[in-house]
PDB file as gemmi writes it, atoms N, CA and C in Angstrom:
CRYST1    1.000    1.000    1.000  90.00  90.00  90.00 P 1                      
ATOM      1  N   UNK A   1       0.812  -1.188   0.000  1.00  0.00           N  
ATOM      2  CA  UNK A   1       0.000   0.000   0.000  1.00  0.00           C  
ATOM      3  C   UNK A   1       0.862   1.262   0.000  1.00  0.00           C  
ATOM      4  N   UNK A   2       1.945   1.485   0.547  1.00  0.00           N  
ATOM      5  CA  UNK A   2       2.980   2.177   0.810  1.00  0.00           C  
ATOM      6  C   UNK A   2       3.468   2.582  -0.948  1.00  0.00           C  
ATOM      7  N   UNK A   3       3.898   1.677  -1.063  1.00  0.00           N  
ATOM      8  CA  UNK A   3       4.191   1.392  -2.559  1.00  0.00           C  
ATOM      9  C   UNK A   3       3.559   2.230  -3.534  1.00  0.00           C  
ATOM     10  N   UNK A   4       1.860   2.024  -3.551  1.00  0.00           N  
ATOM     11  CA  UNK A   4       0.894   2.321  -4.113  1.00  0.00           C  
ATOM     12  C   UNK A   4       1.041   3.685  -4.114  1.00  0.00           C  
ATOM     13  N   UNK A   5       0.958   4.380  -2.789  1.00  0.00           N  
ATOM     14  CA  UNK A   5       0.717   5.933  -2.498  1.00  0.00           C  
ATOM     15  C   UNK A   5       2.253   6.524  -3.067  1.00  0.00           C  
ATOM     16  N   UNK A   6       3.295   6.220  -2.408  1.00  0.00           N  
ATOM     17  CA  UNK A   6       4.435   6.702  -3.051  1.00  0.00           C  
ATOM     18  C   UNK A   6       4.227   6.853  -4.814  1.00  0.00           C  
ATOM     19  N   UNK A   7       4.039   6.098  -4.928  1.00  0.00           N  
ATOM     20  CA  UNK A   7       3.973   5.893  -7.021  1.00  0.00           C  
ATOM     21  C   UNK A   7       2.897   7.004  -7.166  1.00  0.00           C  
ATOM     22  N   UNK A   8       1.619   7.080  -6.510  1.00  0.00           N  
ATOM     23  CA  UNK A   8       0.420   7.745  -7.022  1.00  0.00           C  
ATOM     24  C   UNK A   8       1.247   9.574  -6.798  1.00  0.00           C  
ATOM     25  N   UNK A   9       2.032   9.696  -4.873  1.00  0.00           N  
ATOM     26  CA  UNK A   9       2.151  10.962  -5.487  1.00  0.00           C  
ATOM     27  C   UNK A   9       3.604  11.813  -6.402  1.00  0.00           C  
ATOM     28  N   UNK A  10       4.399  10.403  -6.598  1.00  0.00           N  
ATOM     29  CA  UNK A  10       5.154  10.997  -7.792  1.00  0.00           C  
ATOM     30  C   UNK A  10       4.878  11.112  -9.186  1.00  0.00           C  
ATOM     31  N   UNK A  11       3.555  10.358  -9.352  1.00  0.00           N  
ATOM     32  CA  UNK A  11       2.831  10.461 -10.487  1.00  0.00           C  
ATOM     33  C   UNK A  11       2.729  12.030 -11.016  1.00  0.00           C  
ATOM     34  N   UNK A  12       1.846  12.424  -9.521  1.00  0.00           N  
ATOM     35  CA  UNK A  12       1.149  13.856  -9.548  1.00  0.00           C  
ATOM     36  C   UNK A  12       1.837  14.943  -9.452  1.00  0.00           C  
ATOM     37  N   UNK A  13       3.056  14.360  -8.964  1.00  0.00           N  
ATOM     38  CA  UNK A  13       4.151  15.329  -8.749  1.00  0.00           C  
ATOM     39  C   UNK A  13       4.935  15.891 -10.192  1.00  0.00           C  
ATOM     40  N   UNK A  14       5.077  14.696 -11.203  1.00  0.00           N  
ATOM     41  CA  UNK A  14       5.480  14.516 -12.917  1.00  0.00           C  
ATOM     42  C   UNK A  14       4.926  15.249 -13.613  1.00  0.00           C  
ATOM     43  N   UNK A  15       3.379  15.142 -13.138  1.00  0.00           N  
ATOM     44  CA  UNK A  15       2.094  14.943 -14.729  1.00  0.00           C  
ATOM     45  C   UNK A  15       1.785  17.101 -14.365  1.00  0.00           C  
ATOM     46  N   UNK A  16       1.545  16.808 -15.559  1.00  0.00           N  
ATOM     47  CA  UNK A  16       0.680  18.314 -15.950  1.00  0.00           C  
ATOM     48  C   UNK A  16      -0.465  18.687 -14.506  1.00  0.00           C  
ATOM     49  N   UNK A  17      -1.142  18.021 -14.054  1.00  0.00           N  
ATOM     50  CA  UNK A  17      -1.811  18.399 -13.270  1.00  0.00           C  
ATOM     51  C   UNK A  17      -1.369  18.668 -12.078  1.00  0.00           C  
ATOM     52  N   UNK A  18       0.183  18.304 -11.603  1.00  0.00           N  
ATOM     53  CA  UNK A  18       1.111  17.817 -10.480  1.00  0.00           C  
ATOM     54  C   UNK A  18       1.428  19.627 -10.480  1.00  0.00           C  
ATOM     55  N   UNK A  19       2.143  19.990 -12.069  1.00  0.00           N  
ATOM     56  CA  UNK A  19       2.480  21.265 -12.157  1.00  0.00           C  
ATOM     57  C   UNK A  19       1.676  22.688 -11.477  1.00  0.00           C  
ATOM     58  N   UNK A  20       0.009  22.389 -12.454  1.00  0.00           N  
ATOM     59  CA  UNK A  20      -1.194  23.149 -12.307  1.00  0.00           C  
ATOM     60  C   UNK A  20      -0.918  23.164 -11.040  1.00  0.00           C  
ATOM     61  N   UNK A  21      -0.358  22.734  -9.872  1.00  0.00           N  
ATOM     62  CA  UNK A  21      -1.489  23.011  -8.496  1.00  0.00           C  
ATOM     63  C   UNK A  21      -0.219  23.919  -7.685  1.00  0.00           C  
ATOM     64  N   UNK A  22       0.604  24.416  -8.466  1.00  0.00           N  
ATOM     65  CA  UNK A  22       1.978  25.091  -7.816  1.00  0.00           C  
ATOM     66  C   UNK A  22       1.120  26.798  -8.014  1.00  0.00           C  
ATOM     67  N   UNK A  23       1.848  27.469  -7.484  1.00  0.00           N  
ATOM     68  CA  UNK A  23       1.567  29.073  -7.383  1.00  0.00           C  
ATOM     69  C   UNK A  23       1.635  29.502  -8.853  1.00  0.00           C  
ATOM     70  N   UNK A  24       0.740  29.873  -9.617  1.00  0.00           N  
ATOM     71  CA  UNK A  24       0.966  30.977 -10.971  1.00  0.00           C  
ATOM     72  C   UNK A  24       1.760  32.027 -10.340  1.00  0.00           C  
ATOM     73  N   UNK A  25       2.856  31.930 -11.715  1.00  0.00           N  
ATOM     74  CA  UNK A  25       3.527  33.318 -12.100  1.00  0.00           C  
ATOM     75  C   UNK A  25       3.039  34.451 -12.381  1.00  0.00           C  
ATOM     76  N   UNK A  26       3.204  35.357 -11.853  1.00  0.00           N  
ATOM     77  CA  UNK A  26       2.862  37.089 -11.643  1.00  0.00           C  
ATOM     78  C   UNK A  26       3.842  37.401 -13.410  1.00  0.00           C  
ATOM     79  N   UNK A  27       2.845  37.099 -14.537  1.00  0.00           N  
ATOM     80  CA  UNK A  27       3.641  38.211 -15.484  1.00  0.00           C  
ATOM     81  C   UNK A  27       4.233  39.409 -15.621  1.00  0.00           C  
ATOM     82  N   UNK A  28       3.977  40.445 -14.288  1.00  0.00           N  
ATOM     83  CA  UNK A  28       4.032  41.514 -14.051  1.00  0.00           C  
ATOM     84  C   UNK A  28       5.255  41.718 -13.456  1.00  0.00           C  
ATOM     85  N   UNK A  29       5.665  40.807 -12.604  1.00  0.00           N  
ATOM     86  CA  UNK A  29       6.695  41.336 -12.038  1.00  0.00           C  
ATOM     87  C   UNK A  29       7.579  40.345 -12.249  1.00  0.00           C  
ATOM     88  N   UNK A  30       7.868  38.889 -12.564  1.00  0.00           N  
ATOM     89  CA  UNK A  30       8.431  37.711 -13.235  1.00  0.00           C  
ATOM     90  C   UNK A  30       9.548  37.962 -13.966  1.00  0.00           C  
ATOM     91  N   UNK A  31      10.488  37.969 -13.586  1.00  0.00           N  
ATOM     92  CA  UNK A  31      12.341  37.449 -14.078  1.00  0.00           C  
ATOM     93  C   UNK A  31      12.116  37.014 -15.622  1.00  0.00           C  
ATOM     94  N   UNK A  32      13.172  36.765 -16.364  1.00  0.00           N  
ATOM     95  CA  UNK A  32      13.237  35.316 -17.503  1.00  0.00           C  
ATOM     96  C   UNK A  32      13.030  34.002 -16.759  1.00  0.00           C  
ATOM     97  N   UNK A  33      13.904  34.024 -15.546  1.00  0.00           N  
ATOM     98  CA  UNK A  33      13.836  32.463 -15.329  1.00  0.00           C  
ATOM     99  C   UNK A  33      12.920  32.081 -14.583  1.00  0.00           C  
ATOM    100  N   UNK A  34      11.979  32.841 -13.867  1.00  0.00           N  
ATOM    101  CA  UNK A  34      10.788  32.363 -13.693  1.00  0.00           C  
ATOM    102  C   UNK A  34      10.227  32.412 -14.189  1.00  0.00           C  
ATOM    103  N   UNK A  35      10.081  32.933 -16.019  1.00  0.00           N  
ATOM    104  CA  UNK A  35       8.988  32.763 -17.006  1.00  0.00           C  
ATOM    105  C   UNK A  35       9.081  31.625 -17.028  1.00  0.00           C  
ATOM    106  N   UNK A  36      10.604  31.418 -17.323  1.00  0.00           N  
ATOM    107  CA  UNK A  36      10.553  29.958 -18.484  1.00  0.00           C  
ATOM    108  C   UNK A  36      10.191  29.068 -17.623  1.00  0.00           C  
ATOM    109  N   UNK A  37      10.017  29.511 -16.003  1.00  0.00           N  
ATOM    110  CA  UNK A  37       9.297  27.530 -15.586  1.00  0.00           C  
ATOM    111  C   UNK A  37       7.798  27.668 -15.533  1.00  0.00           C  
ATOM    112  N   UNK A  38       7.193  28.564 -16.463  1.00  0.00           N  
ATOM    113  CA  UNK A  38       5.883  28.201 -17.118  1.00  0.00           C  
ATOM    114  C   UNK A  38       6.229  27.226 -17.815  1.00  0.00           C  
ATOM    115  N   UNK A  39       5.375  26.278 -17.859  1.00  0.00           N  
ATOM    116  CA  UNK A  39       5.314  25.120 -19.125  1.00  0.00           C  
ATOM    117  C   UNK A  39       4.899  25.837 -20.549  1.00  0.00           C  
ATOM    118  N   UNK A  40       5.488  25.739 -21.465  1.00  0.00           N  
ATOM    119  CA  UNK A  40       5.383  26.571 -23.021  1.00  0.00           C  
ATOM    120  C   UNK A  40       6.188  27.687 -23.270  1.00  0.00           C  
ATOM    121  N   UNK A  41       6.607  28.369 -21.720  1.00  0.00           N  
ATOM    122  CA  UNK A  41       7.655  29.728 -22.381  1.00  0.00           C  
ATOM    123  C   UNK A  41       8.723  29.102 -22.360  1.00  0.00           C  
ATOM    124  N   UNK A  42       9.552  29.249 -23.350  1.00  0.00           N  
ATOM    125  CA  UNK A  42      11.212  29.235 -23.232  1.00  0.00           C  
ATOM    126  C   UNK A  42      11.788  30.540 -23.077  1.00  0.00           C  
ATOM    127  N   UNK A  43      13.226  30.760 -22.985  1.00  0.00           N  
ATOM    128  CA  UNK A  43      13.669  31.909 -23.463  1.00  0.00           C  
ATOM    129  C   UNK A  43      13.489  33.604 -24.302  1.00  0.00           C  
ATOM    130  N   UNK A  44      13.382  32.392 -25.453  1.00  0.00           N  
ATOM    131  CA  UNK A  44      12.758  33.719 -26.023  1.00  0.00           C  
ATOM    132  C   UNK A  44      11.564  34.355 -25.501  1.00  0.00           C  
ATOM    133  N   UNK A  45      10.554  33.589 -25.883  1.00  0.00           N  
ATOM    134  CA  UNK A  45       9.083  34.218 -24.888  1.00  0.00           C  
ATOM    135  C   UNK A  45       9.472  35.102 -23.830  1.00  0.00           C  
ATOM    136  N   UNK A  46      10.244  34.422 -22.852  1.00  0.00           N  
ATOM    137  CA  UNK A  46      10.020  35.319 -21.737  1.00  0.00           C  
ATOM    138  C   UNK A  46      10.452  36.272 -22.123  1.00  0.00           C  
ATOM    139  N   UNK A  47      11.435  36.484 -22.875  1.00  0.00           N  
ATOM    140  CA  UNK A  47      12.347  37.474 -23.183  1.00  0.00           C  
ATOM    141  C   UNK A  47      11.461  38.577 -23.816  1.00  0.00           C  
ATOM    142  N   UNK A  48      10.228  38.181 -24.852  1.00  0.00           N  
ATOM    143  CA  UNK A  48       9.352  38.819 -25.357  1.00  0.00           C  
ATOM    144  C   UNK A  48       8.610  39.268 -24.774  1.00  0.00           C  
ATOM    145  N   UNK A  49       7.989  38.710 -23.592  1.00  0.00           N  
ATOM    146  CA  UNK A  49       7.306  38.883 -22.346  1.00  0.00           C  
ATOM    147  C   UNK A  49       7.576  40.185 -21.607  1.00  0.00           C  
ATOM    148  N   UNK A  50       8.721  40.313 -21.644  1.00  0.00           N  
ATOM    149  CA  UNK A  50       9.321  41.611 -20.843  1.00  0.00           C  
ATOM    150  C   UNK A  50       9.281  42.809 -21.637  1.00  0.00           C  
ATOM    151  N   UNK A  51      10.249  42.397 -22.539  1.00  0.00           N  
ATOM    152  CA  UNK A  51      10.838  43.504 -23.407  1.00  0.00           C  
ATOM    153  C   UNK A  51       8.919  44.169 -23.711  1.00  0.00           C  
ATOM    154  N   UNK A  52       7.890  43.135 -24.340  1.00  0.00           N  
ATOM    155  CA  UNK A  52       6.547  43.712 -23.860  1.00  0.00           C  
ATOM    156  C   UNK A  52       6.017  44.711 -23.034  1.00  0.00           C  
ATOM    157  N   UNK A  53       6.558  44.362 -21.306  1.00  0.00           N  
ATOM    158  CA  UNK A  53       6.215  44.567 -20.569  1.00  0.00           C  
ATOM    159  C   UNK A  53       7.309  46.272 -20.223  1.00  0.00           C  
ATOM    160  N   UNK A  54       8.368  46.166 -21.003  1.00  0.00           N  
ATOM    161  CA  UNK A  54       8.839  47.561 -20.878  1.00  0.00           C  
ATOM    162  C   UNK A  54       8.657  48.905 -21.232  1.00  0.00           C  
ATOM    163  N   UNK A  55       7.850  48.022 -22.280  1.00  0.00           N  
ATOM    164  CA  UNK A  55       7.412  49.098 -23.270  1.00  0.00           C  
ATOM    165  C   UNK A  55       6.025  49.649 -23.765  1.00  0.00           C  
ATOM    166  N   UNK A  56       5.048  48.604 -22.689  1.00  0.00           N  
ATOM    167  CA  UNK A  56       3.641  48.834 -22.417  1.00  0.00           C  
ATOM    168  C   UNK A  56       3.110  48.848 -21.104  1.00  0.00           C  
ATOM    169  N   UNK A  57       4.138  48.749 -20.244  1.00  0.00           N  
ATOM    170  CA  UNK A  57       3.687  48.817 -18.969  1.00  0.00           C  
ATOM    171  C   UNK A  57       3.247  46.954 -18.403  1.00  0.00           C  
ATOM    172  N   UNK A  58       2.783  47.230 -17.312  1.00  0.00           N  
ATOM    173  CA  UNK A  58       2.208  45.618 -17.341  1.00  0.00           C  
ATOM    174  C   UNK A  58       0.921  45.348 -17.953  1.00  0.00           C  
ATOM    175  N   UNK A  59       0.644  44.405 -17.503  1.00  0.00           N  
ATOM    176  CA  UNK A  59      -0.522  43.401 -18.595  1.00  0.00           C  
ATOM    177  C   UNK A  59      -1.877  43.859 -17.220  1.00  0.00           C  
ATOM    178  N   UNK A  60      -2.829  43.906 -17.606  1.00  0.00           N  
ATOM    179  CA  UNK A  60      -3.821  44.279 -17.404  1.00  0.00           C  
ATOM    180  C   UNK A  60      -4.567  43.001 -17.025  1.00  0.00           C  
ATOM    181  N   UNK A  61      -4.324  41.659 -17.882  1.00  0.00           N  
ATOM    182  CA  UNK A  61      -5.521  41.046 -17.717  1.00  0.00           C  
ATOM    183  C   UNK A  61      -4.569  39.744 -18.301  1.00  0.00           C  
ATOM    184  N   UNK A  62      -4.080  38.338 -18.108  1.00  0.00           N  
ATOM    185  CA  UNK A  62      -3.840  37.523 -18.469  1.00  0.00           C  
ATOM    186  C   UNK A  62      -4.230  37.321 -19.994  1.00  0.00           C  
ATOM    187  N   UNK A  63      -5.201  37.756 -20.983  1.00  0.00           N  
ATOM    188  CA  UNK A  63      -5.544  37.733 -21.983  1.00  0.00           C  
ATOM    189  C   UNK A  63      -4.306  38.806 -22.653  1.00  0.00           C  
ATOM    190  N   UNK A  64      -4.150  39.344 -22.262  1.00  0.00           N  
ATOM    191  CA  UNK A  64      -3.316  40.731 -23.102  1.00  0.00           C  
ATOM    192  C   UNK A  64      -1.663  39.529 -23.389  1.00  0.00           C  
ATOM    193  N   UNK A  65      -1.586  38.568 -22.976  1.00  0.00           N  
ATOM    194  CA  UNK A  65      -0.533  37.905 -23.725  1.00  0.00           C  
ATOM    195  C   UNK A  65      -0.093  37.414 -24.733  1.00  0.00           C  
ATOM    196  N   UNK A  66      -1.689  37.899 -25.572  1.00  0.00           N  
ATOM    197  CA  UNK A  66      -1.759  37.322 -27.208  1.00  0.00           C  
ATOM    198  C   UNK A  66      -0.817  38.449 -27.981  1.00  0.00           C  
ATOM    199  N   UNK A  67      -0.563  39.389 -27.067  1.00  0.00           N  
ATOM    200  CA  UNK A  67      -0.265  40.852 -27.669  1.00  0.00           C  
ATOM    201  C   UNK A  67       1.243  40.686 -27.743  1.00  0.00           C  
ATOM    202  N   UNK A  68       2.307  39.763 -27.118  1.00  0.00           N  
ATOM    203  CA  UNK A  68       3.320  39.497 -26.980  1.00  0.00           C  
ATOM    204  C   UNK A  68       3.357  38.921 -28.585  1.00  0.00           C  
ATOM    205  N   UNK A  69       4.755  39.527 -29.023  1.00  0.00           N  
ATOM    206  CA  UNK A  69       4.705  38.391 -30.654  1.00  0.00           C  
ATOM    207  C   UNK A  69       5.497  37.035 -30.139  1.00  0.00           C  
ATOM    208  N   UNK A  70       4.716  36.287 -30.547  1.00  0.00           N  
ATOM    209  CA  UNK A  70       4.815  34.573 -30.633  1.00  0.00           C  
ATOM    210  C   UNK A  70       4.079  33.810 -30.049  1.00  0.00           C  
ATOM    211  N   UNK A  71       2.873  34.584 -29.034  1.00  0.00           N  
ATOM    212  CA  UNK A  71       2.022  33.776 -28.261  1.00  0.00           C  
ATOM    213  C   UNK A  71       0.884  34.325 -29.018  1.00  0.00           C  
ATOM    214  N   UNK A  72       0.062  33.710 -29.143  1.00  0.00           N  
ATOM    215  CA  UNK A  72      -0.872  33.077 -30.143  1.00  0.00           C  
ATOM    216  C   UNK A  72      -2.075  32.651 -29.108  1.00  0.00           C  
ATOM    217  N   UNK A  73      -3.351  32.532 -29.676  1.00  0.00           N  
ATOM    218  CA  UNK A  73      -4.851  32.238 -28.630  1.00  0.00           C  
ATOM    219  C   UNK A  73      -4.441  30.379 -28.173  1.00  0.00           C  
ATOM    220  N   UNK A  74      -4.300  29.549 -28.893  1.00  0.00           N  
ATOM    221  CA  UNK A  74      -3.574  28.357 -28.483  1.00  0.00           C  
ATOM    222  C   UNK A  74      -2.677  28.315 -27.985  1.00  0.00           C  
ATOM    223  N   UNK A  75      -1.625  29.495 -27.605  1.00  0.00           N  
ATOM    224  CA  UNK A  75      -0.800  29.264 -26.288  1.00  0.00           C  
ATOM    225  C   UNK A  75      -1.163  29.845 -25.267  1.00  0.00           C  
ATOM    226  N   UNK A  76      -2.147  30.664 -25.353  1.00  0.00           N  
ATOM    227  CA  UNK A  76      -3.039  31.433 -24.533  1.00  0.00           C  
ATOM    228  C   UNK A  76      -4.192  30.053 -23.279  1.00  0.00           C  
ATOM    229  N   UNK A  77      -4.330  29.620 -24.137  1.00  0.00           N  
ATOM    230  CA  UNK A  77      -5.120  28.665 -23.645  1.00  0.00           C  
ATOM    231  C   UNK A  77      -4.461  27.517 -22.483  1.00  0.00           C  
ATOM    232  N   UNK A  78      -3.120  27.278 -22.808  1.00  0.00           N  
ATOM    233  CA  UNK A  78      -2.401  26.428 -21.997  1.00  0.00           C  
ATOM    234  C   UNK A  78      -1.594  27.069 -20.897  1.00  0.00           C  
ATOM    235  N   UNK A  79      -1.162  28.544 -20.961  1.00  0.00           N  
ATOM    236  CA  UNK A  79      -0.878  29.124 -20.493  1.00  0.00           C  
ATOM    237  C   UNK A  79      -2.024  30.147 -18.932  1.00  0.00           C  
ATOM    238  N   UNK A  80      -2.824  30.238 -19.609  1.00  0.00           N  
ATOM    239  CA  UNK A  80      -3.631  30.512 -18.516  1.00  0.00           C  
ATOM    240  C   UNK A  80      -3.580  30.012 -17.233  1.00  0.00           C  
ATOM    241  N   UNK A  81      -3.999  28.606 -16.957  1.00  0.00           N  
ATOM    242  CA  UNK A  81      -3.769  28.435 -15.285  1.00  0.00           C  
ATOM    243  C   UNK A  81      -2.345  28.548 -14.943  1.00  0.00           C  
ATOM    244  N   UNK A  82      -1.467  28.943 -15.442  1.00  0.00           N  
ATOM    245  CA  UNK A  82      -0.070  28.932 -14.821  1.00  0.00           C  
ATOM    246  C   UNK A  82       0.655  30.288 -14.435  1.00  0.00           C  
ATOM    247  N   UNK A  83      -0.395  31.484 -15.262  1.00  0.00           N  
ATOM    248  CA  UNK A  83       0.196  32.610 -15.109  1.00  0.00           C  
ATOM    249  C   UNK A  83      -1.084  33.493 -14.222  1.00  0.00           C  
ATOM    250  N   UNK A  84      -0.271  34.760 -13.472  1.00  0.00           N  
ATOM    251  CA  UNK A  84      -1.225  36.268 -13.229  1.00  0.00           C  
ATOM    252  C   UNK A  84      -1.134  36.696 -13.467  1.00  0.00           C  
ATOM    253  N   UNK A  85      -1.900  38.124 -13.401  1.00  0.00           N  
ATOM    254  CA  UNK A  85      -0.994  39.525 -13.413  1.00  0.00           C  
ATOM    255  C   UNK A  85      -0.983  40.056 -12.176  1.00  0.00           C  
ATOM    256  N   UNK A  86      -1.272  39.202 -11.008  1.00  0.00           N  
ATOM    257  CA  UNK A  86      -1.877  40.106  -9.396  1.00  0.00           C  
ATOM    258  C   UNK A  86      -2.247  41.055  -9.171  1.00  0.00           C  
ATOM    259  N   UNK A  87      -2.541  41.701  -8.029  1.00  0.00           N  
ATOM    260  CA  UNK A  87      -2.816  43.149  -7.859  1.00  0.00           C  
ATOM    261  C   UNK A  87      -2.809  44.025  -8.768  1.00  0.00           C  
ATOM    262  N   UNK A  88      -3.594  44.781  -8.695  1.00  0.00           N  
ATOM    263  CA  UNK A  88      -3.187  46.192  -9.942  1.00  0.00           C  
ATOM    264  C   UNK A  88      -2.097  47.234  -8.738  1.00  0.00           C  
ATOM    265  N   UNK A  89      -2.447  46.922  -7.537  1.00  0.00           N  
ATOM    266  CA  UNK A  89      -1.358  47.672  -6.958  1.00  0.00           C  
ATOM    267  C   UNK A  89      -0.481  46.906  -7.012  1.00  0.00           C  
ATOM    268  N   UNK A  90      -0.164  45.708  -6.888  1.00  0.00           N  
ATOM    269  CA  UNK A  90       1.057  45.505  -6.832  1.00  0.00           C  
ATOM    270  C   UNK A  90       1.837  45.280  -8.120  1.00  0.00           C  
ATOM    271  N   UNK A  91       1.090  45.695  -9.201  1.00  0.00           N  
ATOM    272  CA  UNK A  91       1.793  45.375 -10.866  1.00  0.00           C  
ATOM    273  C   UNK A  91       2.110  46.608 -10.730  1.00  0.00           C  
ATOM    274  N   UNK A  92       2.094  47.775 -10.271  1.00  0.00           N  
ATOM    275  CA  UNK A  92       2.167  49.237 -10.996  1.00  0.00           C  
ATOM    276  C   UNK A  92       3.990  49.865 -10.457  1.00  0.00           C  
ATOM    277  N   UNK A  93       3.783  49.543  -9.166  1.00  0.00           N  
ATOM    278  CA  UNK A  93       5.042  49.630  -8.659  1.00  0.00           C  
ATOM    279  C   UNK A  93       6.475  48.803  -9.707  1.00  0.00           C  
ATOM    280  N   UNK A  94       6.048  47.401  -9.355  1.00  0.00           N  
ATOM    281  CA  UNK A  94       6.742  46.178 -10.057  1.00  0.00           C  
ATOM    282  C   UNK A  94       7.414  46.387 -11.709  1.00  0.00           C  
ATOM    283  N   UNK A  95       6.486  47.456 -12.750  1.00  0.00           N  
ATOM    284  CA  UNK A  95       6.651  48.006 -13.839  1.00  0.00           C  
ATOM    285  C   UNK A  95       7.466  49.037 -13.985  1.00  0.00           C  
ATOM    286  N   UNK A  96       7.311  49.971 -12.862  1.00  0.00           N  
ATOM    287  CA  UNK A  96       8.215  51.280 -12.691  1.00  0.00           C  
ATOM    288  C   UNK A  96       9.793  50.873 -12.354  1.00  0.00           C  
ATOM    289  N   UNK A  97       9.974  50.117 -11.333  1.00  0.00           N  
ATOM    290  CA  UNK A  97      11.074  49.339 -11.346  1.00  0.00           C  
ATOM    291  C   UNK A  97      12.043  48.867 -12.720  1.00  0.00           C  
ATOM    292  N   UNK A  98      11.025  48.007 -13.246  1.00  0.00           N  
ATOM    293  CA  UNK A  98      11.880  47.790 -14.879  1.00  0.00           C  
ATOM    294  C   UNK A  98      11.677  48.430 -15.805  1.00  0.00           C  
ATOM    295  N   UNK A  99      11.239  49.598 -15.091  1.00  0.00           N  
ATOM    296  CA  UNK A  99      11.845  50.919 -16.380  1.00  0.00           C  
ATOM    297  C   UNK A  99      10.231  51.014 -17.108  1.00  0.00           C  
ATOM    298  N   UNK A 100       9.108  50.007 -17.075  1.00  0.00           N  
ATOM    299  CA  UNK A 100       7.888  50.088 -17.906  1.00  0.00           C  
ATOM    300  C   UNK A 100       7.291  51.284 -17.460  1.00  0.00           C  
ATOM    301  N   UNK A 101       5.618  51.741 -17.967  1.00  0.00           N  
ATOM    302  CA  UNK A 101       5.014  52.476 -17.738  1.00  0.00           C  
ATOM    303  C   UNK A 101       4.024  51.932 -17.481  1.00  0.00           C  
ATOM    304  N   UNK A 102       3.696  52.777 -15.956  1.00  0.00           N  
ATOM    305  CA  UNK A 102       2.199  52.425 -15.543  1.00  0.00           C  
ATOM    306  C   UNK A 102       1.061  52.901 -16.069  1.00  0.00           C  
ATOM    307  N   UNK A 103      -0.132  52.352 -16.215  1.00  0.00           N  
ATOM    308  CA  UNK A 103      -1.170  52.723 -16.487  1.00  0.00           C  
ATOM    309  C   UNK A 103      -2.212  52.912 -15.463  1.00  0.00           C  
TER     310      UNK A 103                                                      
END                                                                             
């Protein structure tokens, strides 16, 4: 039985759903290297993600990531439970910092 449970929670720990149940990333205030441990961003993305985010301020609404070039409504879709944008107070500060503009 031991056996059983060990296997079941490294299963959950592996699988896509194991991932889903960790804290979403704050797009707003998020590094490169905590983009890329979204599942689907690599490098570049994040990299697009920002350079985005410098030059429009932060994201308003998890949807506004279609607006990034290379993410697309089908990466939009997989991407959703993994990302935020938190607070509107706490995105506005977080933007001024990396040089973006608040809205």
């Amino acid at each position: 039985m031991q056996r059983f449970l060990r296997s079941l929670v490294l299963f959950f720990a592996l699988s896509p759903l194991g991932a889903m149940a960790l804290e979403p990333v704050n797009i707003n205030t998020a590094d490169s290297a905590a983009l890329q441990q979204i599942n689907g961003i690599g490098a570049a993305k994040a990299n697009a993600i920002i350079e985005y985010r410098k030059a429009n301020g932060p994201f308003a609404k998890v949807e506004d990531l279609v607006k990034v070039p290379g993410i697309g409504e089908k990466s939009l879709v997989h991407l959703k439970p993994q990302v935020t944008v938190g607070s509107a107070t706490s995105a506005a500060p977080a933007a001024k910092a990396a040089g973006g503009k608040a809205k």
